[in-house]
C-alpha positions in Angstrom: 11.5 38.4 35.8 15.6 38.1 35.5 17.2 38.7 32.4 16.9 35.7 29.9 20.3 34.0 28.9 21.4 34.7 25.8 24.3 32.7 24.4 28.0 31.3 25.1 31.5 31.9 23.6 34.0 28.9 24.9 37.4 28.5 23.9 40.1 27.0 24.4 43.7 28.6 24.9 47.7 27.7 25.1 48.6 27.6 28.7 49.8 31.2 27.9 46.2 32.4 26.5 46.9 32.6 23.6 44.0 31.0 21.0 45.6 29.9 18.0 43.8 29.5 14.4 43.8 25.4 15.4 43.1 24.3 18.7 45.7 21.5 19.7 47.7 20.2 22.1 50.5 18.0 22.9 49.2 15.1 25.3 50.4 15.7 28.8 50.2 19.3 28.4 48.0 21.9 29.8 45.4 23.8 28.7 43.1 27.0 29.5 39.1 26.6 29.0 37.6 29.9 28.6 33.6 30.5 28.6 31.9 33.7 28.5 27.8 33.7 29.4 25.7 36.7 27.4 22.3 38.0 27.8 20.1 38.0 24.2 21.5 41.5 24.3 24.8 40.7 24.3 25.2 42.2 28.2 27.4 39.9 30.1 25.4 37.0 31.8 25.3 35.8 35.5 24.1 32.3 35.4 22.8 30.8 38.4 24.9 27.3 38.2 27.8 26.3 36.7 29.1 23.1 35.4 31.6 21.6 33.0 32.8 18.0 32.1 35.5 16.7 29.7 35.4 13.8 27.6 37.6 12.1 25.2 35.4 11.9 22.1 37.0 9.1 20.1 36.5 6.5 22.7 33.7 8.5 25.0 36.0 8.3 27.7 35.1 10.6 30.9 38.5 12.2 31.5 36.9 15.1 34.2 33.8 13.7 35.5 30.7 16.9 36.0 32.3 19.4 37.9 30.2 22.6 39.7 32.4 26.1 39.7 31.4 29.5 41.2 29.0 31.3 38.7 30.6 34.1 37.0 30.0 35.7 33.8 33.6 34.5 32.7 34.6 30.7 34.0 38.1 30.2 33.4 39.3 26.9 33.8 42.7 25.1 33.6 42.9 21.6 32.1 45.9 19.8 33.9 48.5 17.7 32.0 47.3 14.7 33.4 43.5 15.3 32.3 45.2 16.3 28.7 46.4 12.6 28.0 45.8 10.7 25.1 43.5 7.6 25.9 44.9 5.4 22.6 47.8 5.4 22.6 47.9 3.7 18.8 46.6 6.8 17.6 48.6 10.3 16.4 45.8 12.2 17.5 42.1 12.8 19.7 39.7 15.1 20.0 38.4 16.1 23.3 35.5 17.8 24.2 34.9 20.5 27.6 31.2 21.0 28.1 30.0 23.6 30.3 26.1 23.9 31.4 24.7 26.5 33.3 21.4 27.1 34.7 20.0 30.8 34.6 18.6 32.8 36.6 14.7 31.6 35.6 15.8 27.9 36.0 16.2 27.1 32.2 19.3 24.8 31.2 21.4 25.2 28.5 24.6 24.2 26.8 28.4 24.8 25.2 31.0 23.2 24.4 34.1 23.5 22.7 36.3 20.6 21.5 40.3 20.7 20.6 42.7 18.4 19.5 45.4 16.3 21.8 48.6 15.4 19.4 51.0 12.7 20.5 54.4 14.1 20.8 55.9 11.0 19.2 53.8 11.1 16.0 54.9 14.7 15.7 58.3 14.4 16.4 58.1 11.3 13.7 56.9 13.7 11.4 59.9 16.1 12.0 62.4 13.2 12.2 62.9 13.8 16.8 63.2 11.4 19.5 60.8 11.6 22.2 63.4 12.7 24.4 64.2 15.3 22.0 60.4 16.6 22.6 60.1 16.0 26.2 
């Protein structure tokens, strides 16, 4: 029998991987989605399958329909600028949501997700009294 899946630590980084205490975003900006699979003892995991989606949560708005990526027992993936846009525009802020799924190695499905904040520029630069082009 293969080893029995364990758990998942996903995160999201700055486009320089760096994970900050708040996990937000200006809209149009990239970002770096980091999962790690473990075994119930805490061993690195190889899953079988790999899969991840993102979704704007406000409005439920697919923004990456499923995707399938090489197993590994670290996925690394890069959410573009244009996948990192707001979908109201009326609003300072959204949450999204990246869901990964894998399948392991006996079949079994299972879940994680992480979710992190996209901030309109303009609402922040209203905050600290700058133009958009001041931003961009």
């Amino acid at each position: 029998m293969a080893t029995s899946f364990g758990y998942a630590e996903v995160i999201a980084l700055s486009q320089t991987g760096v994970q900050a205490a708040e996990q937000a975003y200006f809209a149009g900006s990239a970002c770096i989605l980091q999962a790690s699979w473990f075994d119930a003892g805490g061993d690195p995991y190889l899953p079988k399958l790999v899969n991840y989606q993102l979704v704007a949560l406000d409005s439920g708005t697919v923004l990456l329909p499923w995707k399938s990526l090489t197993a590994a027992n670290v996925q690394t993936v890069t959410v573009t600028g244009a996948q990192n846009m707001m979908v109201n525009l009326s609003r300072e802020q959204e949450t999204h949501r990246a869901m990964f799924q894998i399948t392991d190695q006996n079949n079994e499905m299972f879940s994680a997700e992480v979710d992190f904040v996209i901030v309109s520029p303009l609402a922040f630069g209203g905050i600290l009294g700058l133009s958009s082009a001041a931003i961009n």
